[in-house]
N, C-alpha and C positions, 0 to 999 in steps of 0.2 A: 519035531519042529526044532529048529535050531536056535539058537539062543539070541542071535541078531534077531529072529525075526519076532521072537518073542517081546524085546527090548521096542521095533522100531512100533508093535501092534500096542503096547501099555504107551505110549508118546501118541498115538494118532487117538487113542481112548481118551487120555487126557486132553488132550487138544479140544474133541468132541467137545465133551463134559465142559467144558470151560468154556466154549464158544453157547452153550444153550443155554449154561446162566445168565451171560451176558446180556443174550438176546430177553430172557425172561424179565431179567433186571429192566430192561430196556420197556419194554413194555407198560412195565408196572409206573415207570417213572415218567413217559411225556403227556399223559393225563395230568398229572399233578404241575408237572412242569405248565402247559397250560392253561391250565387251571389260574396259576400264581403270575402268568404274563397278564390272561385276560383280566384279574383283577388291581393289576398296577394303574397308577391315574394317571392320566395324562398331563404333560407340560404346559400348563397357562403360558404363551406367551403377549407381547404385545406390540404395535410397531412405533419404530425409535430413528429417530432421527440421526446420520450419518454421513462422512465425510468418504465419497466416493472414489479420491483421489488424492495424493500427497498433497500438502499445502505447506508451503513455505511460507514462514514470519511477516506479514505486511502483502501477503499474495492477497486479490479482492477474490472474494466466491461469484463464481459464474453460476448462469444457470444448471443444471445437471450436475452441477460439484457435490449439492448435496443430497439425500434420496433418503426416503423411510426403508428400513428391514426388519426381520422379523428377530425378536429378544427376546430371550425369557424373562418371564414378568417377577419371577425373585431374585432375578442381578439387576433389577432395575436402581438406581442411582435420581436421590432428586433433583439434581442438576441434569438430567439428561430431558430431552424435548421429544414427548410421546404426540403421539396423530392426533390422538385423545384432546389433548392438550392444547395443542396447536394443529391444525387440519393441515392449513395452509404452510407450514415449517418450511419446505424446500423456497414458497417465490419468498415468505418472512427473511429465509439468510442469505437471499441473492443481494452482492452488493453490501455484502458485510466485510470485514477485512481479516483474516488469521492473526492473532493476536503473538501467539507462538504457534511453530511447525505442529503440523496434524496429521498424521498418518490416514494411508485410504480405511478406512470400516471404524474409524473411533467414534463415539458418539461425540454427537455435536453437545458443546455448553458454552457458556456465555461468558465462560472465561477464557475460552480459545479462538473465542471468532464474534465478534463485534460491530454492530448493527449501525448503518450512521444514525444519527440523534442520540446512541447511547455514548454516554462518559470515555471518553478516551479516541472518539473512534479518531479525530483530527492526529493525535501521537499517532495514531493506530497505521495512516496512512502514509504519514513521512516516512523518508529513508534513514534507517541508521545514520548518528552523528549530525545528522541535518537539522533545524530549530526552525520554529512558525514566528513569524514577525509580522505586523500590522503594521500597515500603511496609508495613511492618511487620502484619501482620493476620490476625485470627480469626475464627470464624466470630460472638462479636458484634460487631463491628466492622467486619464486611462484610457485612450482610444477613443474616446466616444462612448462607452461603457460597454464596447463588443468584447470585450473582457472577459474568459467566463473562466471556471474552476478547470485545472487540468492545462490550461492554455501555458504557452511557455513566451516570455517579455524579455526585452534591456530595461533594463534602470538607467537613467539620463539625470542628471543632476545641473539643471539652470542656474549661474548664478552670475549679479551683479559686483565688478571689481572696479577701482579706483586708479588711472592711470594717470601719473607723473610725468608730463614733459616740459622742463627748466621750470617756469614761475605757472603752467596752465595744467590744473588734473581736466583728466577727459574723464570721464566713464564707459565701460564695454562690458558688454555681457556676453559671458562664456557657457558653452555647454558642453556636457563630457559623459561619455557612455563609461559607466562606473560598472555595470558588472551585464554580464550576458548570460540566457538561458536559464532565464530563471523560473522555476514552476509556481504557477498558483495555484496555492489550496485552497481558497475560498476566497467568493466576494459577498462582505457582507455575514451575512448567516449562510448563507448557503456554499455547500459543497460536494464534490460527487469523487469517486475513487475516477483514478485513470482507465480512460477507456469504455464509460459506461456511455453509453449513447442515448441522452435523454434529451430535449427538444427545452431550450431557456432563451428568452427574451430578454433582448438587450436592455440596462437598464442605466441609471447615472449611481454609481456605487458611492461607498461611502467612504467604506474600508476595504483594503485589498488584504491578503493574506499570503507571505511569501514562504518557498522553502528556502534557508540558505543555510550554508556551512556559518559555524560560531565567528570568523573571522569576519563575512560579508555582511551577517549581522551587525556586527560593530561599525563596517564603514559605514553602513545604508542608515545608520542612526545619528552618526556624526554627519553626513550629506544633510539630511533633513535641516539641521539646523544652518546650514552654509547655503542654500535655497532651494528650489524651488525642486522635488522631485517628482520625475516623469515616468510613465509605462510607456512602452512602445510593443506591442505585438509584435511576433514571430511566426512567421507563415509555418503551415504544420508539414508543405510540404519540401522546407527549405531543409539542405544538403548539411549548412550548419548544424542542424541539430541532431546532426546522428552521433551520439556519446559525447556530447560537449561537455555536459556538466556545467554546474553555477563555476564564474570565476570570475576574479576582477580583471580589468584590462587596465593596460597603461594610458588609454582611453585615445580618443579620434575629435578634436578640439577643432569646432568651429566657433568663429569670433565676428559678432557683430558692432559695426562702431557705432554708437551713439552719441550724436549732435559730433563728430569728431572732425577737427580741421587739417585742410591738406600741409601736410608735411613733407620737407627734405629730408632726407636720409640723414635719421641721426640717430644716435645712442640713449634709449628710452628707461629709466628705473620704475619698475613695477616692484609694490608693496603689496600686498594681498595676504589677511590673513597671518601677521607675521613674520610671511619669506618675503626678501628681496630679491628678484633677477634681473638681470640686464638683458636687455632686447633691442636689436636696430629696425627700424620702421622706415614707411617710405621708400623702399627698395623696388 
């Protein structure tokens, strides 16, 4: 026999030999390996309340936004809302607001998403940089009280002015659309995030609740004190309101005379507040 074949028959022996340990090894071990799975215990977990979809800062939770899944019960966190706990958790955060951004599958807590009647939820609903103001109001001064939360208004500011002509003041009342498109948060105590569709009776308010930017705050506080200010509803399905945004306007002045006598075309000084102008009437 020749010495290749000798060499290639000691390689195919060893091969053998090494393949039947293995196998033997093999045998001896998925008993014991079984053994050692069947007696591992199982994962308690439990269901936990979740965020089934991105939510952006001031976004309201819809229904199906949020859902129970299943958690292991020793990464449970006390902040988080088990079924346990709460049954009802999904309709409890419908119409809560994201306090900050929530990624889809985060458990829900009650620091990231904000129930109405809980603390905060009024900030919770504004727009960045936007501020809630109160507004003094009746139901003439607000529609009629058809006014309700979500609804979008002008502000109208009434007022009484003192008119000079030579030896005889008149008096005229002015009114002036001081800011348009402005959203209400709430009348009264009550308030709803935008777009939630719930069934409210008109009623005679007391207080309105406005959102405005910090500068239309300031005018709509100084108005107040200069007369008389008014709501005016905004049809929801007017063409205005697509991205208007709160803003002041240089306003749309209609002028009533009171008790005022016919006049010739003359050169009138109006005092009001301070400013002097000159105006010709009678024309």
């Amino acid at each position: 026999m020749s010495r290749t074949r000798l060499i290639l028959l000691a390689v195919a022996l060893f091969a053998g030999i090494a393949a039947l340990l293995m196998f033997l090894n093999l045998q001896r071990a998925t008993p014991a390996d079984q053994a050692a799975v069947a007696a591992a215990p199982a994962v308690e977990t439990v269901q936990v309340l979740v965020v089934n979809r991105d939510l952006a800062a001031g976004e309201v939770v819809k229904a199906g936004d949020v859902i129970f899944t299943t958690w292991p019960k020793d990464a449970i966190n006390p902040n988080f809302i088990t079924e346990e706990a709460d049954p009802q958790g999904p309709q409890t955060f419908t119409g809560a607001v994201a306090r900050v951004a929530v990624n889809k599958g985060e458990p829900v807590t009650i620091a990231r998403l904000v129930k109405p009647g809980d603390k905060s939820f009024l900030a919770a609903i504004m727009r960045p940089g936007f501020r809630a103001v109160a507004l003094p109001a009746s139901a003439a001064t607000a529609a009629g009280g058809f006014i309700l939360p979500g609804d979008s208004v002008d502000v109208l500011l009434v007022r009484e002015i003192e008119v000079t002509v030579g030896q005889s003041t008149t008096k005229r009342v002015e009114s002036q659309t001081i800011l348009e498109d402005v959203r209400v948060l709430a009348v009264d105590q009550t308030y709803r995030p935008a777009g939630e569709e719930e069934e409210q009776t008109p009623s005679a308010p007391e207080v309105m609740t406005l959102e405005l930017a910090p500068r239309d705050a300031e005018m709509l506080a100084t108005a107040g004190k200069l007369g008389t200010v008014q709501l005016a509803l905004r049809s929801l399905n007017s063409e205005e309101n697509q991205a208007m945004g709160t803003q002041a306007r240089p306003g749309r002045i209609m002028r009533q005379n009171v008790a005022a006598p016919d006049l010739e075309p003359t050169t009138v000084r109006i005092t009001a507040y301070g400013n002097v102008t000159e105006r010709t009437v009678g024309e």
